[in-house]
C-alpha positions in Angstrom: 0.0 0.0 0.0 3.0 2.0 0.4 3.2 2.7 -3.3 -0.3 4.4 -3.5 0.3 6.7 0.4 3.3 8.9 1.2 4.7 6.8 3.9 6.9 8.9 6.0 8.4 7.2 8.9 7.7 4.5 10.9 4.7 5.9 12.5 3.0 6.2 9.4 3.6 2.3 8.2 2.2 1.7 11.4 -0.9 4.1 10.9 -1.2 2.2 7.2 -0.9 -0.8 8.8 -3.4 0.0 11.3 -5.9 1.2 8.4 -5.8 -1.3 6.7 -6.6 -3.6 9.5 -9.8 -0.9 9.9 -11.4 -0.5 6.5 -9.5 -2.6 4.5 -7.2 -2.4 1.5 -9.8 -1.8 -1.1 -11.8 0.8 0.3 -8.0 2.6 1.1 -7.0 2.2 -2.4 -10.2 3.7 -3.5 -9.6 6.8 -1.4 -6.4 7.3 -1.7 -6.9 7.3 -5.8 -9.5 9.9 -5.4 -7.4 12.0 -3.6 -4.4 11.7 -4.8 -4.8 12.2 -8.6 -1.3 12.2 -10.1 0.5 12.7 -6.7 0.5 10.1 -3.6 -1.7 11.7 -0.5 -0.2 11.8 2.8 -1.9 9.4 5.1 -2.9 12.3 7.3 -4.8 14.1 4.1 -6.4 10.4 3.8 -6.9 10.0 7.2 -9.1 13.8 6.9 -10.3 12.6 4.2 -11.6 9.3 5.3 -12.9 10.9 8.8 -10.9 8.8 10.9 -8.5 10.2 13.6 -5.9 7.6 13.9 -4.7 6.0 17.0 -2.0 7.9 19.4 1.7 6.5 18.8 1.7 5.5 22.7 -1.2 3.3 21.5 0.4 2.1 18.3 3.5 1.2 20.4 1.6 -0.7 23.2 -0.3 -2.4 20.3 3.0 -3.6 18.6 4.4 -4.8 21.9 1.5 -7.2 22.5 1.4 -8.4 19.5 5.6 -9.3 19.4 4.6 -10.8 22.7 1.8 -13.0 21.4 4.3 -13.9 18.7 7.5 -14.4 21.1 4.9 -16.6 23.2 3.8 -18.5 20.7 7.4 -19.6 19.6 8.7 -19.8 23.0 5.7 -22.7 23.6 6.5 -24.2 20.5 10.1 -24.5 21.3 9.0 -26.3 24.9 6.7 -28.3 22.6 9.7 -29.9 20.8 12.1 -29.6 23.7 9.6 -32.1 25.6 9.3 -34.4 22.4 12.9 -35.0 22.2 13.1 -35.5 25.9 10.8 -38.2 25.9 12.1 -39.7 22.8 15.6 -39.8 24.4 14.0 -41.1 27.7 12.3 -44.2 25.6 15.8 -45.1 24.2 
C-alpha cells in the first residue's frame, strides 16, 4: 500500500498498517486514488479525508508490543513443545 500513500516514517507504516486492518485495502486504495490524482496523498490528508482520527503513537506502540509478545509466546511454547518431544524420545531409548 506503500506505493499508492506517502509513507513517512515509521509511524506512518504503522498508521497504514493500522488502516488497513480498519477498513481494508480496497476501500483505502479507493480513497487514496481519489485524492491523490497524479500525486501520492499523505496518510494524514487520507486519514481527513476518510474521517478517521488515527490511534495515538503510545497506543500504536503498546499495540506492537503485545502483538511481538503473542508472537514471542507462541514460539517460546512451540520450542518447549519440541524440547519435551525429544526428551521423551531420548528417555524411551
Amino acid at each position: 500500500m506503500e506505493h499508492l500513500v506517502r509513507v513517512q516514517n515509521e509511524y506512518d507504516r504503522q498508521v497504514l498498517a493500522w488502516l488497513r486492518r480498519r477498513i481494508g485495502d480496497a476501500a483505502l486504495a479507493e480513497a487514496a486514488r481519489r485524492l491523490g490524482g497524479e500525486r501520492k496523498p499523505y496518510l494524514s490528508s487520507l486519514c481527513r479525508a476518510l474521517s478517521i482520527r488515527p490511534p495515538a503513537r503510545v497506543d500504536l506502540r503498546a499495540e506492537a508490543r503485545r502483538a511481538d509478545l503473542a508472537v514471542g509466546e507462541r514460539y517460546l511454547a512451540r520450542i518447549r513443545t519440541i524440547l519435551g518431544a525429544s526428551g521423551q524420545a531420548s528417555r524411551a531409548h
